[in-house]
N, C-alpha and C positions, 0 to 999 in steps of 0.2 A: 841758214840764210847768209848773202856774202853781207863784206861790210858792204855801205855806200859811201863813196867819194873817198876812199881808204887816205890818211897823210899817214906819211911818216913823221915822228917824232923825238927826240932826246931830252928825258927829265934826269939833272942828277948822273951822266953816262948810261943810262939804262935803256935801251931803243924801243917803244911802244906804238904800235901802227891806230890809229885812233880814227874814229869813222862818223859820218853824217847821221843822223838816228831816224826811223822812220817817223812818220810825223804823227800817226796816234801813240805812240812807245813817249817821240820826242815831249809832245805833248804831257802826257801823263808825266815824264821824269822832270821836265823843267817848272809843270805848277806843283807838283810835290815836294821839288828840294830847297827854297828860300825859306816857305815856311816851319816848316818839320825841322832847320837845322838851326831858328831863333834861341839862343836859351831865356830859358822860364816861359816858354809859350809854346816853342813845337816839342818834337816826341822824335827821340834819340833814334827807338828801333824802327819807327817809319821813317826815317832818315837815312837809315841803313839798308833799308830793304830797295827805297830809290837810288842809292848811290849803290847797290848790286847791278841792277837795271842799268844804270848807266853804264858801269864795267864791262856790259855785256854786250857793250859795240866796240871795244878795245880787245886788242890783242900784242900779244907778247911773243917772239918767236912763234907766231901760226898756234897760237895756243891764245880759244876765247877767254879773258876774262870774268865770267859766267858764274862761278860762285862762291863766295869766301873763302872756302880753301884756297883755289886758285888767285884769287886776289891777294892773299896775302901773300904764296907761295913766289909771286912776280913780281911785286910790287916796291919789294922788299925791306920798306920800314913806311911811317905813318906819313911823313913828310912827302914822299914820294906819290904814294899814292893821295894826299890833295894838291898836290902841285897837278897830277893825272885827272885829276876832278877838275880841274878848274879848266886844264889846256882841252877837258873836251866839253865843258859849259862854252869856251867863249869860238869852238870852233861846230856850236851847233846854234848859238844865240849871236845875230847879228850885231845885238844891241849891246853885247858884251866885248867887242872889240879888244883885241890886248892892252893890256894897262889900263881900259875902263872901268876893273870892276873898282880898282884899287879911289879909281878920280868918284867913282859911283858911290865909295862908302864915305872918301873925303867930303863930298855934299853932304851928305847925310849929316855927319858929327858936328857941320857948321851949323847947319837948319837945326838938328834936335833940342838945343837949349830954348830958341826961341816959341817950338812946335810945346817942350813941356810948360812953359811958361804959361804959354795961351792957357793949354788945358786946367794947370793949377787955377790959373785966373777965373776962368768960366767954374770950375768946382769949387772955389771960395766963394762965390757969387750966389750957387745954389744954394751952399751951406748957409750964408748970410741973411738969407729967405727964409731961413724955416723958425718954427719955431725953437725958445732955446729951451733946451730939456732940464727938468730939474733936478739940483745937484744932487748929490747921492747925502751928501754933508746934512744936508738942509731936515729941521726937525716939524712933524706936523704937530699942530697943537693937539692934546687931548681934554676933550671935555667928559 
């Protein structure tokens, strides 16, 4: 299959032709990779197996990006290849614009304290409902 909407690109000196994804492929790689690459919540190797699939609309000298060998063999160290992650997230996601992911996580980290607060709030509130259990210290009498 060709690429669609082929660009050219440079990460690092290295020239990589990077391309528009089809939209059931697109689809599957873009709800796959925010989650899967959370840590302590997504899952590493489902993480890898989407960021395979993405590689696989990049090319390198006419050579598909298509499977770990190849990816690493082009890519040429880890830096490179997410910087290659990212220049083809925001050149297949509109909402991803350049330098929005970075203003997109800057929200985030403002809003987080307030969003844990809430939650601790509402979970000390539950907890303060319930019964209080008795203490482990505590002796029962015997008759």
């Amino acid at each position: 299959m060709n690429l669609l909407e082929p660009k050219e690109i440079e990460i690092d000196g290295y020239k990589f032709t990077i391309s528009k994804m089809p939209s059931m492929a697109g689809r599957r790689i873009v709800s796959g990779y925010p989650l899967s690459s959370l840590p302590k919540i997504g899952d590493y190797e489902e993480n890898e197996k989407v960021m395979v699939q993405l590689m696989g609309y990049v090319e390198r000298n006419g050579i598909r990006l298509s499977t770990p060998e190849l990816i690493d063999n082009h890519t040429v160290n880890w830096e490179v290849l997410g910087k290659l992650e990212i220049a083809m997230l925001e050149y297949n996601c509109s909402f991803l614009a350049r330098g929005s992911i970075s203003s997109f996580l800057d929200g985030i980290t403002q809003k987080l304290p307030e969003l844990i607060t809430k939650i601790l709030i509402l979970f000390s509130e539950s907890l303060s409902q319930k019964e209080k259990p008795v203490s482990k210290n505590s002796k029962k009498a015997i008759r």
